[in-house]
KEMIMI-126208 format. One record per residue (C-alpha): x, y, z; chain. Coordinates in nm, 2 decimals. Layout:
<rs>
     east    north       up   kette
        X        Y        Z       A
...
</rs>
This chain:
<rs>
     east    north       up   kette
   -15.76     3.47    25.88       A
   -15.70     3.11    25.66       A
   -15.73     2.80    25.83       A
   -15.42     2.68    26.09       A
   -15.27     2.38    26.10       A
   -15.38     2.10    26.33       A
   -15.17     1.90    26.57       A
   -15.24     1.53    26.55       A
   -15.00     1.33    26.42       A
   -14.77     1.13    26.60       A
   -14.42     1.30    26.61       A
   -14.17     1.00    26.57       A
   -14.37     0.80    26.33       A
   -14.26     0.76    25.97       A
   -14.47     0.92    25.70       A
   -14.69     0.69    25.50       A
   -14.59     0.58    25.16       A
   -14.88     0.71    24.99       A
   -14.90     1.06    25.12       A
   -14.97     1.36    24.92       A
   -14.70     1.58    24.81       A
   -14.88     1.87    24.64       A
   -15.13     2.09    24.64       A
   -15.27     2.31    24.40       A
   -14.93     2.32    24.27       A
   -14.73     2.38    24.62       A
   -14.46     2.12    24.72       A
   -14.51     2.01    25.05       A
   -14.21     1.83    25.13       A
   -14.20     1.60    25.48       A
   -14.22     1.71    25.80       A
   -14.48     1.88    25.65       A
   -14.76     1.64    25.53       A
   -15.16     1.63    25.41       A
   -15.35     1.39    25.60       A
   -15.27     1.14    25.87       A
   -14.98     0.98    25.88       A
   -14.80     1.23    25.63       A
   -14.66     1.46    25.87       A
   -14.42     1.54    26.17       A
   -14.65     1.68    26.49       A
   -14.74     2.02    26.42       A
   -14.65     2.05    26.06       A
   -15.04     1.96    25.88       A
   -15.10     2.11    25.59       A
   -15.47     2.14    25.45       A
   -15.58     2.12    25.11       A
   -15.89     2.30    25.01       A
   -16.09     2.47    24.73       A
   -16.14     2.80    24.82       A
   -16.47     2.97    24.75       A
   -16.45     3.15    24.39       A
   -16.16     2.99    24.29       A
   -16.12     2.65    24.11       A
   -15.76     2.59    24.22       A
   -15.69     2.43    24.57       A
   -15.49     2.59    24.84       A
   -15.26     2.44    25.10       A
   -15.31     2.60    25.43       A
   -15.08     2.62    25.75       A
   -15.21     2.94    25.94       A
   -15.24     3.09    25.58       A
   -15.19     2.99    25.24       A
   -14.85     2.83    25.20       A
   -14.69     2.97    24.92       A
   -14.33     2.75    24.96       A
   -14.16     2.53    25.22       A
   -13.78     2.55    25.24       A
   -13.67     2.24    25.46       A
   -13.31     2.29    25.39       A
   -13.34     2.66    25.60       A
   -13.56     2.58    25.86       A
   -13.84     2.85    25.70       A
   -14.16     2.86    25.53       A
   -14.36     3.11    25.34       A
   -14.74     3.19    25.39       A
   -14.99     3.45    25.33       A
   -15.07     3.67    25.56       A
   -15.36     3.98    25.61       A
   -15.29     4.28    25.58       A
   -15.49     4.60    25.80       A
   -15.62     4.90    25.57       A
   -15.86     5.14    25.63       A
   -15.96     5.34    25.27       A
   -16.18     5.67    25.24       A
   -16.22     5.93    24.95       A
   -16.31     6.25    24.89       A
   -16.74     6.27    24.93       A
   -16.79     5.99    25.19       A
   -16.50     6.01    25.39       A
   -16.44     5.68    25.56       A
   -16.54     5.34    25.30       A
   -16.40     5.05    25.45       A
   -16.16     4.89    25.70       A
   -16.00     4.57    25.83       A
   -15.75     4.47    26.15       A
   -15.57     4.16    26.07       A
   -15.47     3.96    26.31       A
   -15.22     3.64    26.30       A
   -15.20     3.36    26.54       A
   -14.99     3.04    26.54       A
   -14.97     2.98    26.94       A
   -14.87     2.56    27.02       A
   -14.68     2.52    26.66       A
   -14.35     2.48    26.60       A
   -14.34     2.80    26.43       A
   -14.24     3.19    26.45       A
   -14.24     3.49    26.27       A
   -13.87     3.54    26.14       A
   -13.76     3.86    26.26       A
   -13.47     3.85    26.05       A
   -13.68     3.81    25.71       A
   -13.96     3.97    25.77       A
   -14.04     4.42    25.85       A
   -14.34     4.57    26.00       A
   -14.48     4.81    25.74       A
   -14.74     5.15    25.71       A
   -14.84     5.31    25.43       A
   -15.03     5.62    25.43       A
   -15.01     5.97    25.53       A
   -15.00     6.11    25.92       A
   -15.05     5.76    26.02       A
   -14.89     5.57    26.29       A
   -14.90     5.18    26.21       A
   -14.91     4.94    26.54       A
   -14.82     4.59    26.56       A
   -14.93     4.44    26.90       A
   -14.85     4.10    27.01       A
   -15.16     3.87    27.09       A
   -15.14     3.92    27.48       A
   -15.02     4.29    27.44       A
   -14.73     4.24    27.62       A
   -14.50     4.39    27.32       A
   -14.59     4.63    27.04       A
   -14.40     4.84    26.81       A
   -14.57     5.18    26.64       A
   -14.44     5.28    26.27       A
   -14.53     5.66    26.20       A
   -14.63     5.79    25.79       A
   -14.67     6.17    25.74       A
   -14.66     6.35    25.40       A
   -14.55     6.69    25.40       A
   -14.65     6.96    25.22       A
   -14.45     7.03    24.96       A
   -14.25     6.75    24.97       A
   -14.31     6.48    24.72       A
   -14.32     6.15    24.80       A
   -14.05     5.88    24.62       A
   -14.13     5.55    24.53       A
   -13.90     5.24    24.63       A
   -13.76     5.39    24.94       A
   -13.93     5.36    25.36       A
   -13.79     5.70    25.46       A
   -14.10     5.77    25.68       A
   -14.27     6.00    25.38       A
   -14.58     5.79    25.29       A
   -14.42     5.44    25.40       A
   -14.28     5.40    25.71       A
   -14.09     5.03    25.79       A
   -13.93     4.86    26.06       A
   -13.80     4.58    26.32       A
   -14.05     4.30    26.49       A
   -13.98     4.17    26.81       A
   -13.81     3.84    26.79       A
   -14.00     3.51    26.82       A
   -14.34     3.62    26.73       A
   -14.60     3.37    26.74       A
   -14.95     3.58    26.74       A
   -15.02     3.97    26.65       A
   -15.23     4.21    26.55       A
   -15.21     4.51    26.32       A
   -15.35     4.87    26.40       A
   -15.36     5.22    26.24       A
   -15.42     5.57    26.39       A
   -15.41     5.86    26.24       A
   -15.31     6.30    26.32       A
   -15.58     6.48    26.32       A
   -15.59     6.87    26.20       A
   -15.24     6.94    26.20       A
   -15.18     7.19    25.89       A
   -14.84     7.13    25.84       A
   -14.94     6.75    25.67       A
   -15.14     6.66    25.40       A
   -15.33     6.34    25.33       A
   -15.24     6.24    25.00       A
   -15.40     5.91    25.02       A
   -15.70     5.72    24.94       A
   -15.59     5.42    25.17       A
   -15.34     5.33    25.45       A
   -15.23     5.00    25.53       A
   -15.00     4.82    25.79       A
   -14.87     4.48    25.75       A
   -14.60     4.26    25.85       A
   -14.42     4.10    25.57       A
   -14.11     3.98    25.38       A
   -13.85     4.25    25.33       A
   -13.72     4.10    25.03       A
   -14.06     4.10    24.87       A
   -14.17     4.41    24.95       A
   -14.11     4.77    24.73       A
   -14.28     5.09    24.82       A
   -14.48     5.24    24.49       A
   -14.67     5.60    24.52       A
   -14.94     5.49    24.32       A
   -15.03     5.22    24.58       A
   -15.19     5.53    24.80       A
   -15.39     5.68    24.55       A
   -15.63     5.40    24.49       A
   -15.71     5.08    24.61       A
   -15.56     4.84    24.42       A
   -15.28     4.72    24.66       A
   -15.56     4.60    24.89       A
   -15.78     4.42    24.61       A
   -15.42     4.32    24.46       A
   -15.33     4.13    24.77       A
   -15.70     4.07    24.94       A
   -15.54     3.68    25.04       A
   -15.23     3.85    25.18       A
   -14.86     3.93    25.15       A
   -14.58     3.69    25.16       A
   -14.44     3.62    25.51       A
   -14.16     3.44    25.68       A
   -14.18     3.19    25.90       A
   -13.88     3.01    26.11       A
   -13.97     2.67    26.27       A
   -13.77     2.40    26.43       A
   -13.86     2.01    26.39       A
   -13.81     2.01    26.79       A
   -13.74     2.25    27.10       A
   -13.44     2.07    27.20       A
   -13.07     2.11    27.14       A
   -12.92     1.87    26.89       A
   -12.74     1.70    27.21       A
   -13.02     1.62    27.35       A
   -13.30     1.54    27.04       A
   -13.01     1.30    26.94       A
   -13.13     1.07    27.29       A
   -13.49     1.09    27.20       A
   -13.66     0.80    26.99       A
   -13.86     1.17    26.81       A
   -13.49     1.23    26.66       A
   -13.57     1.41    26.36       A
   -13.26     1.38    26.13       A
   -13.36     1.02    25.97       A
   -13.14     1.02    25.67       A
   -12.78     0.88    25.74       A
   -12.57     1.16    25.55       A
   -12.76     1.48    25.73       A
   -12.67     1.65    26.01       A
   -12.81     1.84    26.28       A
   -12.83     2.21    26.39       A
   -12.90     2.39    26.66       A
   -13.17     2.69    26.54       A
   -12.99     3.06    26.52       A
   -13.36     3.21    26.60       A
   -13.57     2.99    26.81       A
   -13.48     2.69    27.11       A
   -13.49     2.40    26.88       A
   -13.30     2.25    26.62       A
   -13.33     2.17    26.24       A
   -13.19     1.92    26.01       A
   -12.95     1.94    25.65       A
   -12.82     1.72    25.42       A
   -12.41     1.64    25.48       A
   -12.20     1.81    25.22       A
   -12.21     1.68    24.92       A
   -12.56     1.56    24.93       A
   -12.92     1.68    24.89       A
   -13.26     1.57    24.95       A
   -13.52     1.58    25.23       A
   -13.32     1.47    25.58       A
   -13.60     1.41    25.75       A
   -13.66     1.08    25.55       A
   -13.48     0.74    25.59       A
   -13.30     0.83    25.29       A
   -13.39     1.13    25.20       A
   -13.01     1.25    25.14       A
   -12.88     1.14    24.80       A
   -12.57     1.19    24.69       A
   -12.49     1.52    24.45       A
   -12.39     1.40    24.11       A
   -12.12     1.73    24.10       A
   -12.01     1.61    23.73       A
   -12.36     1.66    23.59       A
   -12.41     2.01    23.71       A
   -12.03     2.21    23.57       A
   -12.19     2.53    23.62       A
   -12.20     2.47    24.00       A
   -11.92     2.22    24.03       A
   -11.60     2.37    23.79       A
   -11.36     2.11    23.66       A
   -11.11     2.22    23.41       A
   -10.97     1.82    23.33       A
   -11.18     1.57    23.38       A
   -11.44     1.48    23.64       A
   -11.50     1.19    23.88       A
   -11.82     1.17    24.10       A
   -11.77     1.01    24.47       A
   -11.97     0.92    24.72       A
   -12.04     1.29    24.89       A
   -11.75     1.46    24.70       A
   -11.63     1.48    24.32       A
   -11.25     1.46    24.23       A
   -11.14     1.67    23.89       A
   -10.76     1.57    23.74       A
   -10.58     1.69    23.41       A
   -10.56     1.46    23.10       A
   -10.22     1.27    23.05       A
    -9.96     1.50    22.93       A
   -10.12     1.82    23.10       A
   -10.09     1.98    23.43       A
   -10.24     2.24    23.67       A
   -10.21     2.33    24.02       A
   -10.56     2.27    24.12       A
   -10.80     2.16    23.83       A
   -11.12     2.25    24.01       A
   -10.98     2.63    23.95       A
   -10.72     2.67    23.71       A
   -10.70     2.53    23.36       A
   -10.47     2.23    23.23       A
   -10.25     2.32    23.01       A
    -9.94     2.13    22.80       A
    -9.67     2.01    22.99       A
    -9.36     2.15    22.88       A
    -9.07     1.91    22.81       A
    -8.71     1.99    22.92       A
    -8.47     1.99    22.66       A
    -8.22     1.75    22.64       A
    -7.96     2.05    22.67       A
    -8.13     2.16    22.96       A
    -8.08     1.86    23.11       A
    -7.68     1.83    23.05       A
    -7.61     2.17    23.18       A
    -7.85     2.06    23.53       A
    -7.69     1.72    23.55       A
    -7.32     1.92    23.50       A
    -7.39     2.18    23.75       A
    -7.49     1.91    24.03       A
    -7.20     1.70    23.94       A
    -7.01     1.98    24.00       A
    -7.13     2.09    24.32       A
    -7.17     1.76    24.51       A
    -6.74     1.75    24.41       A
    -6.73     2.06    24.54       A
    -6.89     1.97    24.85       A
    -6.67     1.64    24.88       A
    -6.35     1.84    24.82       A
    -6.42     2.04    25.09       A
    -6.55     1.81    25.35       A
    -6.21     1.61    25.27       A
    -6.01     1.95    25.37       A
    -6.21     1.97    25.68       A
    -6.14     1.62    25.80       A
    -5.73     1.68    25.74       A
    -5.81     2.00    25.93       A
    -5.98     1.93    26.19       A
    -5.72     1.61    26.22       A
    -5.41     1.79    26.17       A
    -5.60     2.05    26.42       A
    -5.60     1.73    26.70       A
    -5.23     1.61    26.63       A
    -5.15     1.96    26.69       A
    -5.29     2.01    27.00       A
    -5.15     1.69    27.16       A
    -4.82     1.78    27.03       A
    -4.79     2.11    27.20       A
    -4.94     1.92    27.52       A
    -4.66     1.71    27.52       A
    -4.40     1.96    27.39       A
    -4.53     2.16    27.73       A
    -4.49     1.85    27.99       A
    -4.88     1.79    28.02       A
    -4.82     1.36    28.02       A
    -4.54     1.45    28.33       A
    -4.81     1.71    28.48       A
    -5.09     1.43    28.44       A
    -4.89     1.18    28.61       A
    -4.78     1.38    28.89       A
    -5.13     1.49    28.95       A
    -5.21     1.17    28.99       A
    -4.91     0.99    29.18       A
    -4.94     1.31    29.43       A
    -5.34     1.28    29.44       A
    -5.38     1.67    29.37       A
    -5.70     1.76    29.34       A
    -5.65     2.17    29.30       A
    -5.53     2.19    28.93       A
    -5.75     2.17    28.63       A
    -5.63     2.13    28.30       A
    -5.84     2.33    28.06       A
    -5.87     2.30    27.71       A
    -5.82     2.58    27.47       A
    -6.18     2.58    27.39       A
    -6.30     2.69    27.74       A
    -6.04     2.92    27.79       A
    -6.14     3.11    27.44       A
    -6.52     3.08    27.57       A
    -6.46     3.22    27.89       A
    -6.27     3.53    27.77       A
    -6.52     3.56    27.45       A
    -6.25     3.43    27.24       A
    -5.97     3.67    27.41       A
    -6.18     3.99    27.37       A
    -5.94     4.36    27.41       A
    -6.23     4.45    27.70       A
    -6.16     4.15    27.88       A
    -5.80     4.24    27.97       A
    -5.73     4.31    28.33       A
    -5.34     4.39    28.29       A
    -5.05     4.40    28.01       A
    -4.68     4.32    28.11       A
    -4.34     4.17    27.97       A
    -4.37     3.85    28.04       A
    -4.81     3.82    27.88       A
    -5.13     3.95    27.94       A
    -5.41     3.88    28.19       A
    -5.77     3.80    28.07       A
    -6.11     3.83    28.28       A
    -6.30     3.52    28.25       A
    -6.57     3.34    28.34       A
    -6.59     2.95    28.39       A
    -6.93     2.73    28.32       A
    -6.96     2.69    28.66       A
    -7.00     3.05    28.68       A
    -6.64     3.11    28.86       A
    -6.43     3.45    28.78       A
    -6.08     3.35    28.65       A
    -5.78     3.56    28.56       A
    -5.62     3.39    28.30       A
    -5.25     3.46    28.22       A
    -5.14     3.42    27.84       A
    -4.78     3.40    27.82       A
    -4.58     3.52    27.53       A
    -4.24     3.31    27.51       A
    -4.18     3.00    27.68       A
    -3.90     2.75    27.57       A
    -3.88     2.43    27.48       A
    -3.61     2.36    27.81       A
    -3.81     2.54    28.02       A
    -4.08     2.26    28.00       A
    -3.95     2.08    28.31       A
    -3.90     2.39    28.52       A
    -4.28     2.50    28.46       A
    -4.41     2.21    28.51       A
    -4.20     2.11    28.87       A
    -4.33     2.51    28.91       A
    -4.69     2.43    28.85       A
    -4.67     2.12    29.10       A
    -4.54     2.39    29.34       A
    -4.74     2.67    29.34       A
    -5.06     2.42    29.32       A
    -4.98     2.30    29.68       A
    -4.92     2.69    29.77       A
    -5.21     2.78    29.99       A
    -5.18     3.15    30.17       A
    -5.41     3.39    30.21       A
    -5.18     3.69    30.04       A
    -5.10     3.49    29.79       A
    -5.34     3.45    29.45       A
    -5.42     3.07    29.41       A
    -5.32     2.91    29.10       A
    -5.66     2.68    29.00       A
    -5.55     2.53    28.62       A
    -5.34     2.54    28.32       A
    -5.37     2.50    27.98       A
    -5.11     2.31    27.77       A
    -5.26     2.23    27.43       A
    -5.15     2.55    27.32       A
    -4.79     2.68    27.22       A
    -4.72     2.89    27.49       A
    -4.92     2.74    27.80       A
    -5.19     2.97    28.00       A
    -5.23     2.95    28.36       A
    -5.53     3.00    28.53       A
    -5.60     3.20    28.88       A
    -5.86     3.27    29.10       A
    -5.96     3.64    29.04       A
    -5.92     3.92    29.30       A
    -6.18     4.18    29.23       A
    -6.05     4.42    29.43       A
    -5.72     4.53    29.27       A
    -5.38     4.51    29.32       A
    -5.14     4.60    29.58       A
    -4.98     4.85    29.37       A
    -5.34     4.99    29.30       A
    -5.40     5.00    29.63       A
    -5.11     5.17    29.71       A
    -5.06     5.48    29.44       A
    -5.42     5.48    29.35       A
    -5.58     5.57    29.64       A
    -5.76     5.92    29.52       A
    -5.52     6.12    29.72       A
    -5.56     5.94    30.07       A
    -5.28     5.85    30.28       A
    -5.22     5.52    30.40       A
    -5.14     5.49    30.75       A
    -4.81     5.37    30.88       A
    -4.94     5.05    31.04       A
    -5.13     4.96    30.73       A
    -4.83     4.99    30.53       A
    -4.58     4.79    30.80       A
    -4.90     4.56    30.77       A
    -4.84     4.50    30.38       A
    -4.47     4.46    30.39       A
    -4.50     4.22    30.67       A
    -4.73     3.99    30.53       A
    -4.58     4.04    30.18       A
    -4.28     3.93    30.35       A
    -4.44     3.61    30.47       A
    -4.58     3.58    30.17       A
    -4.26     3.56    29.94       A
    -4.09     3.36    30.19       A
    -4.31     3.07    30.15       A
    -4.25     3.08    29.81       A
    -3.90     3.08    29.83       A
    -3.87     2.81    30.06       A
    -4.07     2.61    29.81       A
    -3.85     2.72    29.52       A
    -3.62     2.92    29.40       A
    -3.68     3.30    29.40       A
    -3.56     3.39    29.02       A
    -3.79     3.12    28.88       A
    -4.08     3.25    29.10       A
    -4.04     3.59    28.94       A
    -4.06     3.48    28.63       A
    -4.36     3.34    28.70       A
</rs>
C-alpha cells in the first residue's frame, strides 16, 4: 500500500502563496496542497521519489494520478490481489491488497468505480476493513465455451456493485476445487476494485502475467470527497466555509454527508481560493460558445447580435441572414387594405350608434303610446307597491328569449310564457297580440285595478311591460294547472258534488269582486 495522506493543516486557513502545485507532472490544485500551509485539513498530498524510478510521485493513500475539484472526485492508484501458478510448480506467487483511508474526507465512489475477478472457477471477495460488509464476484470457464474479450459476463471476468461509502477494504480470492465440468484456463486470477470507465476485459490477460507486472503500482480508482461533513446551510455559518471565491456556489454532495464547492455559471477556476473563479471569456472559445453575428463577453455571460442589415431569431443558434426589404408596392396595397378596414369599421360603429339610438327612442315611444308615464304616476300618487314594470330585456331573459318549450297556453287574445325572474321567481307572462291605440287608457285604469285585486282564487297580477308594441303582463305562476284541467283532465276520476258546488261557489266570489271593481266585458278581455 502507497503512503496516506496526513491531517495537519489547519482547515480554515488560506493556503500560502508559495505552495507547490505539481508533482512529478500531477496538478495538485487547492484544497489539496504539498507541505504546510498549502492545503485544506485532510487533503496533504506527498511528493516523493520512488525507489527505481527517477520521477516523483504525489501520494494521497496511493499515487494520485488527477484531482478534479470541479466534481468533487479524485483519481489514485490502487492494489490489486492476484494469485499466479503454471503448469510444473503449481502455485508461484500471491498478494491481498488491502485499501484504507479511515479519518479523511474521502470515499470510494460507488457510482464510478466496479469490483472485478478475473480468472477461472474463482470467486473474488471484497470485504470492508471491519468485515461488517463484503460482496463475492464468481469466474468459471466452461468447457467448451470460449471465453470473449471486452465483455464481464461471468466467463473468465466476473464484475460488479460496491457498497456505497467505502472508506477501507480488502480483496480476496477462492477458488473450486475438482469439479469436472470447469477448466482452468489461466495462468493468473486477480480481483480489484477499480474505475469502470477504465477498465476492458482482454483474454490474453489470463494466460500470462503481464496484467499484474503491467499494473504492479495499481489500477485507477475513484474517489468522492467533500471539503466538509456539513450541509451547505450550515458550513455557510462556520468561519471553515469552504467556497472562498465570490462567483461559486455551494452543493450539497449526491454521495456522501458533506458538501462541495463550483464556480457560478459563466466562470471557471479553483472556488476554494479568494478568487479562484474568473470569468469565461465565451467569445474566445466559438467551438464551445456558438455565435452566428457577433460576440460580446460579459461579466459571467456573453451576448451574440446580428450585423446591421441582418436578422435571426436567436443568433446564439441560428444564422443571420439579409433582411429583406418590402417593396414599395407591398406597402401601398398594406397601407390600402388598412385604410379600408378601419372605414369599414367606422361605418359600422356609426350604424350601430343610430341603432342602438333609434332602438331607445323606440322603446320610449311605445311606453308612452301604451300609458306607462300615466301608470308611473298613478303608482306613485296611489303608493302601490305590487306592480313592477319590466323591461323587454328581462322579459326575453326569463322566457330564453320567448322559447316554443316555454309556452304554458295558446288563446285568441296571446300566448302565455313560463319564466323565471333573477330573483329566482316563476312568472307566467302573457304576450298579447292586438291592443289599440284607444284602448291605452282602459288598460291602464285596468292595470291599477287588478294590481289592488288580492283573492285567493284569483291569479295575482305582479308587473307589466310597456316598452313594447303590444304590452305584456306579468302573473304569479300556478304550478298546478288550471281549473279546466282540473276539471276534464282528471284521468277518468269523478269529481264529487261538493267539490264542484265548492268551485262554482268560490268562482262566483271570485268574478264578483272583479266586477264590482270593473266592468265585466273589459275584465274578459283581459
Amino acid at each position: 500500500m502507497l503512503l496516506q495522506a496526513t491531517t495537519t493543516a489547519a482547515a480554515s486557513a488560506p493556503p500560502s502563496p508559495n505552495c507547490t502545485r505539481t508533482c512529478g507532472g500531477v496538478s495538485i490544485p487547492y484544497p489539496f496542497g504539498i507541505g504546510d500551509g498549502c492545503f485544506r485539513e485532510g487533503f496533504e498530498v506527498t511528493c516523493e521519489v520512488v525507489k527505481g524510478s527517477a520521477t516523483p510521485r504525489a501520494f494521497l493513500g496511493g499515487r494520485e494520478r488527477n484531482i478534479t475539484v470541479k466534481n468533487g472526485q479524485a483519481r489514485i492508484l490502487n492494489y490489486i490481489s492476484w494469485d499466479c501458478f503454471n503448469s510444473t510448480d503449481g502455485w508461484v506467487d500471491a498478494q491481498i491488497s488491502s485499501f484504507n483511508l479511515s479519518g479523511l474526507p474521502f470515499r470510494v465512489s460507488s457510482a464510478k468505480n466496479r469490483f472485478t475477478t478475473m480468472g477461472c472457477n474463482v470467486i473474488g471477495i471484497l470485504l470492508a476493513g471491519n468485515y461488517s460488509l463484503g460482496t463475492g464476484c464468481t469466474s468459471f470457464c466452461f468447457k467448451g465455451a470460449s471465453i470473449a474479450g471486452g465483455s464481464c459476463s461471468g466467463t473468465g471476468c466476473c464484475q460488479t456493485t460496491i457498497p456505497d461509502k467505502l472508506d477501507n477494504f480488502t480483496n480476496w480470492l477462492v477458488y473450486f476445487k475438482n469439479l469436472s465440468s470447469y477448466v482452468d484456463d489461466s495462468s493468473c486470477t486477480y480481483a480489484f476494485v477499480a474505475d469502470q470507465d477504465w477498465f476492458h476485459f482482454n483474454k490474453s490477460d489470463l494466460g500470462n502475467h503481464t496484467f499484474r507486472y503491467k499494473y504492479k503500482d495499481g489500477v485507477p480508482l475513484v474517489l468522492d470527497w467533500v471539503a466538509g461533513n456539513q450541509t451547505c446551510e450550515e458550513a455557510k455559518r462556520n468561519p471553515s466555509y469552504a467556497c472562498r471565491s465570490t462567483n461559486s456556489e455551494c452543493f450539497n454532495s449526491e454521495s456522501l454527508q458533506g458538501y462541495i464547492c463550483n464556480c457560478s455559471a459563466g466562470f471557471q477556476g479553483n472556488p476554494y481560493l479568494l478568487h479562484g473563479c474568473k470569468d469565461i471569456d465565451e467569445c474566445s472559445s466559438p467551438n464551445l460558445y456558438t455565435c452566428h453575428g457577433t460576440c460580446s463577453n460579459t461579466e459571467g455571460n456573453y451576448s451574440c447580435s446580428c450585423p446591421k442589415g441582418h436578422s435571426s431569431k436567436d443568433p446564439k443558434s441560428e444564422r443571420c441572414v439579409p433582411d429583406q426589404g418590402i417593396p414599395t408596392s407591398t406597402k401601398i396595397v398594406i397601407g390600402s387594405c388598412v385604410g379600408l378596414v378601419s372605414f369599414i369599421t367606422c361605418i359600422f360603429c356609426i350604424i350601430l350608434a343610430f341603432q342602438r339610438r333609434k332602438l331607445l327612442r323606440e322603446k320610449d315611444k311605445f311606453f308612452q303610446q301604451n300609458g306607462g308615464l300615466r301608470l308611473y304616476e298613478e303608482i306613485r300618487s296611489k303608493q302601490i307597491d305590487t306592480v313592477k314594470i319590466y323591461t323587454k330585456e328581462d322579459l326575453e331573459k326569463a322566457t330564453a328569449n320567448f322559447d316554443k318549450s316555454r309556452e304554458l297556453g295558446r288563446g285568441g287574445h296571446g300566448t302565455v310564457y313560463k319564466g323565471k325572474l333573477d330573483d329566482s321567481r316563476e312568472v307566467a307572462i302573457k304576450r298579447s297580440k292586438v291592443v289599440t291605440e284607444d284602448q291605452s287608457e282602459e288598460f291602464v285604469r285596468e292595470m291599477i285595478i287588478l294590481s289592488q285585486i288580492n283573492h285567493k282564487n284569483i291569479v295575482r297580477l305582479l308587473g307589466c311591460c310597456l316598452e313594447v308594441e303590444i304590452p305584456m303582463l306579468v302573473y304569479e305562476f300556478i304550478p298546478n294547472g288550471t281549473l279546466f284541467d282540473f276539471i276534464h283532465d282528471n284521468d277518468g276520476t269523478l269529481i264529487p258534488l261538493t267539490t264542484r258546488l265548492r268551485i262554482a261557489r268560490e268562482s262566483a266570489e271570485a268574478l264578483a269582486t272583479c266586477i264590482h271593481r270593473h266592468p265585466l266585458r273589459s275584465f274578459m278581455e283581459m
